[in-house]
VEXNU-525313 format. One line per 8 residues: number of its first residue (from 1); their letters; for each residue x, y, z of C-alpha. Coordinates in nm, 3 decimals. Example, Ala and Ser with C-alpha at 12.3 -4.5 7.8 and 13.67 -1.06 7.14 Angstrom:
BEGIN
1) AS) 1.230/-0.450/0.780 | 1.367/-0.106/0.714 .
REM end
This chain:
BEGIN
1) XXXXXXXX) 0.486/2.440/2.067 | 0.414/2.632/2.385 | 0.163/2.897/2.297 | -0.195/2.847/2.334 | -0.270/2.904/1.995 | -0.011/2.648/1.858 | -0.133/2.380/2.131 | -0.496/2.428/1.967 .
9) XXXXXXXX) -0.350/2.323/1.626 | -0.196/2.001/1.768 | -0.488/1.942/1.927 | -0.677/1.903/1.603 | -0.427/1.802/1.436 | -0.391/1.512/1.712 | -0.776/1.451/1.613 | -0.612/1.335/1.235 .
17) XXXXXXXX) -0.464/1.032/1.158 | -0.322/1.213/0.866 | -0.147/1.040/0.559 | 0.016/0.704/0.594 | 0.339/0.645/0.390 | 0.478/0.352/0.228 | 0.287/0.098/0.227 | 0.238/-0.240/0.040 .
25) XXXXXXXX) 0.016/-0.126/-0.281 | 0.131/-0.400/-0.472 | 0.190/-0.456/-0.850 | 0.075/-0.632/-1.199 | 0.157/-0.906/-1.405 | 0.034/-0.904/-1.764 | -0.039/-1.271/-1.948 | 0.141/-1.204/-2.286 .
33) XXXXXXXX) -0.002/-1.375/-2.566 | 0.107/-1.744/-2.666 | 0.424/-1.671/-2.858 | 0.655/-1.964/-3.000 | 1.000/-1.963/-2.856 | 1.303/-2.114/-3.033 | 1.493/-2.402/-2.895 | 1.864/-2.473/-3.000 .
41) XXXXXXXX) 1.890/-2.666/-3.310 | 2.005/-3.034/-3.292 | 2.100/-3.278/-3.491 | 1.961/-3.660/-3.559 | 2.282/-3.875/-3.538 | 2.106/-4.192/-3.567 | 1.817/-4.093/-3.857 | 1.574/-4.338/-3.986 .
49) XXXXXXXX) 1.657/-4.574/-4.261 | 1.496/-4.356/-4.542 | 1.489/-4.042/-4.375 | 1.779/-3.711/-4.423 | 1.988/-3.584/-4.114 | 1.732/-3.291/-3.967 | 1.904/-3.005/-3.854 | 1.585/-2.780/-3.796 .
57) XXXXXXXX) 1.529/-2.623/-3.471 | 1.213/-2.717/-3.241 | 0.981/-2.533/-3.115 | 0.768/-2.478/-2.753 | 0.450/-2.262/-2.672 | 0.421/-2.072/-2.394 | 0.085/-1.927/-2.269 | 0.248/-1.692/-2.012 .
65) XXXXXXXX) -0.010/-1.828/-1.753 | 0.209/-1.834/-1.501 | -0.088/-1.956/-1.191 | 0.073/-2.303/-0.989 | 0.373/-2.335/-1.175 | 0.486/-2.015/-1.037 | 0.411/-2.047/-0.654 | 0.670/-1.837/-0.564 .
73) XXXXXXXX) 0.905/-1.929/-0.185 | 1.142/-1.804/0.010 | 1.224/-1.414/-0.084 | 1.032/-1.510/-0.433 | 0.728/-1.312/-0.526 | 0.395/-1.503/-0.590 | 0.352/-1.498/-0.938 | 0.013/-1.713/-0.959 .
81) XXXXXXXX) -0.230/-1.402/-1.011 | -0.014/-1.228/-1.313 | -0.251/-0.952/-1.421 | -0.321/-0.832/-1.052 | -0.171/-0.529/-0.960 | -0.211/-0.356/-0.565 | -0.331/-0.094/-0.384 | -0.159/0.285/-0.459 .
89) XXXXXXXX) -0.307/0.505/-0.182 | -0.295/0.454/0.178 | -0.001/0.225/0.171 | 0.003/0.125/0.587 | -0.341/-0.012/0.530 | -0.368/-0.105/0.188 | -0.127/-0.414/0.179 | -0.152/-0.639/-0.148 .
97) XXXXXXXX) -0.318/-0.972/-0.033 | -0.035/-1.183/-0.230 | 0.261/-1.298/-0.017 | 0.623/-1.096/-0.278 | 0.899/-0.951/-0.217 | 0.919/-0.587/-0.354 | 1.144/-0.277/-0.326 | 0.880/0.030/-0.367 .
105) XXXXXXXX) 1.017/0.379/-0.303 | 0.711/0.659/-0.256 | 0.676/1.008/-0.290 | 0.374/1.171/-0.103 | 0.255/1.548/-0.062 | -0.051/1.660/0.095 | -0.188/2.017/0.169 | -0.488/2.121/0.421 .
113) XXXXXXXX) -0.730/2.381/0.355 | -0.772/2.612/0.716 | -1.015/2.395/0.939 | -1.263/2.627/1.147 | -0.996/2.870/1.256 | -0.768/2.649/1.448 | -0.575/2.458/1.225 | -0.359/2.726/0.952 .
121) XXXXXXXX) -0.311/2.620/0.542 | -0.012/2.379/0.578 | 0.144/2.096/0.362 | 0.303/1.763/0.440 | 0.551/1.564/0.267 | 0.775/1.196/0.274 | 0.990/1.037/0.081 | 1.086/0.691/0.116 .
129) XXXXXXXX) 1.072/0.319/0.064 | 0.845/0.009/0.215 | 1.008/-0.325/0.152 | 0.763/-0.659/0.175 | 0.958/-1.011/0.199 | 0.786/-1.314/0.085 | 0.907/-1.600/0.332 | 0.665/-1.879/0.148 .
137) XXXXXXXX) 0.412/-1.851/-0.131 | 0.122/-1.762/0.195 | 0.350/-1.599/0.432 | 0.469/-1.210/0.391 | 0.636/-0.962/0.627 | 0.727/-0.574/0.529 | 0.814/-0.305/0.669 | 0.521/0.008/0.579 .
145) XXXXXXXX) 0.641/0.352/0.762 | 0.913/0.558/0.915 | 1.025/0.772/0.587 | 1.184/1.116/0.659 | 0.911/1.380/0.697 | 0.832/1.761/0.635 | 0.610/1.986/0.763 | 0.494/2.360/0.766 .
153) XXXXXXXX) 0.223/2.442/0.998 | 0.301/2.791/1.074 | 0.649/2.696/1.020 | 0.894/2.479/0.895 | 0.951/2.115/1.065 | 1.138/1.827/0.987 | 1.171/1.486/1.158 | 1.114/1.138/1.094 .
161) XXXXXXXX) 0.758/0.952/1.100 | 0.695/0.633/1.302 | 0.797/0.283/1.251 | 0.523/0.040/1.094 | 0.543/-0.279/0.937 | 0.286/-0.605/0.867 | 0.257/-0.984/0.891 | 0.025/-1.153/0.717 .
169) XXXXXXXX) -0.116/-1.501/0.597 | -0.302/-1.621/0.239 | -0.594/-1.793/0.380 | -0.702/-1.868/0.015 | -0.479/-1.913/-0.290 | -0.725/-1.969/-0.593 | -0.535/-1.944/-0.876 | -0.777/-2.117/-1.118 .
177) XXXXXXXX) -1.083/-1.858/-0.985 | -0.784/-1.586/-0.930 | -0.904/-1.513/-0.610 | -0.707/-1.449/-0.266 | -0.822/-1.415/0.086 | -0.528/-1.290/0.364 | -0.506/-1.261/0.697 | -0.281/-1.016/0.884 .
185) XXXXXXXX) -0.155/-0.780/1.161 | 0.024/-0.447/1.125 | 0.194/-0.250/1.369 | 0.333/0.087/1.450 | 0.577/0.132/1.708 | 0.639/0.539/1.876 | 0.959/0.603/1.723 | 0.922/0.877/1.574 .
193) XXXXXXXX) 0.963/1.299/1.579 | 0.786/1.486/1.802 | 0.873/1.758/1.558 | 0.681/1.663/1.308 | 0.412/1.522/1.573 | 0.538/1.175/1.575 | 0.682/0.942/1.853 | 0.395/1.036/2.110 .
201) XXXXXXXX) 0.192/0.794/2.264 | 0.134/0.391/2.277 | 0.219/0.150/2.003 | -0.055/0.057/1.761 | -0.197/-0.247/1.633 | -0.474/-0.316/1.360 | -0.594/-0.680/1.270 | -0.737/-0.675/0.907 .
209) XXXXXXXX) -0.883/-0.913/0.627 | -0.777/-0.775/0.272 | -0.955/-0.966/-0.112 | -0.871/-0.981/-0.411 | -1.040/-1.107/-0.694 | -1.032/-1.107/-1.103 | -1.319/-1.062/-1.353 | -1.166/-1.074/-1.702 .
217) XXXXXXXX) -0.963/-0.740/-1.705 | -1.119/-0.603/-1.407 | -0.994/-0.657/-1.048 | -1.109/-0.554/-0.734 | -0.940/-0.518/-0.374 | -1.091/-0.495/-0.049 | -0.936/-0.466/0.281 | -1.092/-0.381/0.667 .
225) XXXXXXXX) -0.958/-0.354/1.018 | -0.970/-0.230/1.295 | -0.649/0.025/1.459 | -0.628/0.051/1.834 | -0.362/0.162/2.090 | -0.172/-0.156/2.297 | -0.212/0.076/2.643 | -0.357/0.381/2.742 .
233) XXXXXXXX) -0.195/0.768/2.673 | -0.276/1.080/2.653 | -0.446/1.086/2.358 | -0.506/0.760/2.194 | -0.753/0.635/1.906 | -0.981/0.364/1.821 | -1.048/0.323/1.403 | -1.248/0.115/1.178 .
241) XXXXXXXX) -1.124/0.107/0.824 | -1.237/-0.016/0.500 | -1.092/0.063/0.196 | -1.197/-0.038/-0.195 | -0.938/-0.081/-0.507 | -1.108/-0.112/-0.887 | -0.872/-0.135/-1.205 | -0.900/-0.247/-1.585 .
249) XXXXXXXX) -0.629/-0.392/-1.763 | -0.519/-0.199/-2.076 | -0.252/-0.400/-2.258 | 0.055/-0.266/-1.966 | -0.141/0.025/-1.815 | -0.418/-0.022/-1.567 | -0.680/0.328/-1.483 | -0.795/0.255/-1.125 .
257) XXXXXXXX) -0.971/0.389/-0.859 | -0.978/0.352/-0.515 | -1.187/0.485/-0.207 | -1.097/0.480/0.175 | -1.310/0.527/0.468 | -1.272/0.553/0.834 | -1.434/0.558/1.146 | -1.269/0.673/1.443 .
265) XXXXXXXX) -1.299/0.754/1.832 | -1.025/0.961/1.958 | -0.993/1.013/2.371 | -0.788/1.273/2.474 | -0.666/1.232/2.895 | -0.607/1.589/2.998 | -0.488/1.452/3.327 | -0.211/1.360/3.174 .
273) XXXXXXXX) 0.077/1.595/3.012 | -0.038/1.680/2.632 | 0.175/1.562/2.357 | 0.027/1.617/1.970 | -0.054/1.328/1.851 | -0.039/1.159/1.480 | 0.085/1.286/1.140 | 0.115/1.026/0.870 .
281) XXXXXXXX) 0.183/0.999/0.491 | -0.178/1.040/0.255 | -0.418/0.924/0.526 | -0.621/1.180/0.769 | -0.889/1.033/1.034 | -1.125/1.299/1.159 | -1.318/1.193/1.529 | -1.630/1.062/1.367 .
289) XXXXXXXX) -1.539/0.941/1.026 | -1.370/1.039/0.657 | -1.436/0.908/0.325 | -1.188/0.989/0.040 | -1.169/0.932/-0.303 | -0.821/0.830/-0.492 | -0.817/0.821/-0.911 | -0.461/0.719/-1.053 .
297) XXXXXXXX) -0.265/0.475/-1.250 | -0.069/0.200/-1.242 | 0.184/0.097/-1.546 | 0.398/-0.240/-1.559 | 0.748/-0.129/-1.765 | 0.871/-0.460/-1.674 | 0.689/-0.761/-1.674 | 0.735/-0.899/-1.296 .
305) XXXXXXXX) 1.035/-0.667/-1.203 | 0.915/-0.235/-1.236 | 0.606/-0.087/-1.213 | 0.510/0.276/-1.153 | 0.220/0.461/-1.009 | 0.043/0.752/-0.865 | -0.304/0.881/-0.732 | -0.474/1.194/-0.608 .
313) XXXXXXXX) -0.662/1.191/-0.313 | -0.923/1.437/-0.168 | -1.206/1.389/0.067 | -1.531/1.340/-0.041 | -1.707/1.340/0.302 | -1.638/1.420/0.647 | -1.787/1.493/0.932 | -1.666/1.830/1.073 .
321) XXXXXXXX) -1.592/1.951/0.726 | -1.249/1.886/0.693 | -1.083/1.920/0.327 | -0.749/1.798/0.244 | -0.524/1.663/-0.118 | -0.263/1.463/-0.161 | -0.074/1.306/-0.461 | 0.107/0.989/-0.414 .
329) XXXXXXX) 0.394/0.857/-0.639 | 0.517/0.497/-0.647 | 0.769/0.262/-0.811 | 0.746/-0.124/-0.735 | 1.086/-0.288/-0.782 | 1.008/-0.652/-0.751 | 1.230/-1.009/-0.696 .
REM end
């Protein structure tokens, strides 16, 4: 870390706010069709005059509409909006809009082309879990970051990435339109490996507004903010983010698409001693602004309890030129 040549890859490096792991891309819920259910048979002690004893069993319809009946509560997932499913890439700003409580261990890798000289081929990759609690059918807390992280930029690192979680609120809960409007607050906290560039600088917080609504099979997300350091540092940035989900339900397995963009202002205070600044799982901010693309998939194995899913990510635009991938595996394990 103390050669000149090393400091200039931190430096750029510190101008991405690369890759953001585990996050709150939240699941589906598929409406089976009306099926007739058996009840246990019983039998007419006191029949009618004329009439036989009736031992045959009765029957109920359900229309697997799940919508008020289904509110959820306390560490219970809201199961009003059962063929949404959430966001895949970008999980520590793309946080489902519905208030569950969900298990989802992610996988992420991510390699960089060589940026104008100064910044060598290197990959990145995390493994971990984000955990969301719903306290009431509006209210939701998680935890989003602070997986175990490696690295190799000109060598081999290992460390652990920063602490980030959420709060938010369901401003609206339409579940006759199937539409949702949330309010919320993440947060990321400098605990993590310098190593690995983390644990440097001021905590973070980013106010955001995330939608989602339902067209027949189609469903779209929609999520901005706005991520900015709680004191001054060394090196310190100001983003604007907004970020777009589109799916279509097939039967259990929903193609989607989703695209991120950001807008950043990064100051660096060379008064002040240099520490690298941010690596993070399958995001990158470039000083100016990125725009990334991320195809995938999202399949529900088990109606309201598993679901699994993964994207690819590249950049599609930015404004020095930078080029990056990443892949991003996810299972949703939800109560």
């Amino acid at each position: 870390m103390g050669s000149p040549s090393f400091r200039a890859v931190a430096t750029v490096i510190s101008c991405l706010s690369t890759m953001s792991l585990i996050s709150a891309q939240e699941p589906s819920k598929l409406s089976p069709s009306p099926t007739l259910t058996t009840a246990p048979s019983s039998l007419v002690i006191d029949p009618p005059a004329n009439g036989p004893i009736s031992a045959a069993p009765a029957t109920v319809e359900q229309n697997g509409n799940f919508n008020d009946d289904s509110p959820g509560g306390f560490l219970t997932s809201d199961r009003g909006f059962p063929n949404f499913i959430g966001w895949i890439s970008n999980p520590t700003r793309n946080i489902d809009p519905r208030s569950l409580t969900e298990l989802y261990p992610i996988f992420s890798y991510a390699w960089t082309d060589p940026f104008r000289h100064v910044i060598p081929r290197g990959q990145i990759s995390a493994y971990g879990a984000g955990i969301n609690l719903a306290l009431t059918e509006r209210l939701c807390v998680g935890l989003t970051d602070g997986s175990p992280l490696w690295a190799h930029f000109d060598r081999q690192r290992t460390g652990w990435a920063n602490l980030g979680g959420f709060g938010q609120f369901t401003l609206i809960r339409d579940t006759d339109d199937q539409f949702l409007l949330t309010i919320g607050l993440s947060w990321e906290a400098p605990s993590g490996s310098k190593e690995v560039f983390q644990g440097t600088g001021p905590a973070y917080l980013a106010p955001y507004l995330t939608l989602g609504k339902e067209f027949g099979n189609f469903h779209v997300l929609a999520t901005t903010g706005y991520y900015f350091p709680c004191e001054d540092s060394t090196v310190t940035t100001q983003t604007y983010f907004a970020n777009f989900h589109f799916d279509y339900r097939l039967g259990w397995f929903y193609p989607l698409v989703e695209f991120n963009g950001s807008w950043s202002n990064k100051t660096i205070n060379f008064t002040r001693d240099f520490a690298p600044g941010l690596i993070e799982i399958d995001r990158f901010d470039n000083t100016g602004g990125i725009f990334a693309v991320s195809p995938g998939f999202n399949a529900v194995l088990v109606q309201d309890r598993l679901e699994v899913g993964a994207v690819y990510s590249t950049a599609i635009w930015a404004r020095h030129g930078f080029n990056f991938n990443s892949m991003l595996a996810k299972m949703i394990i939800r109560f």
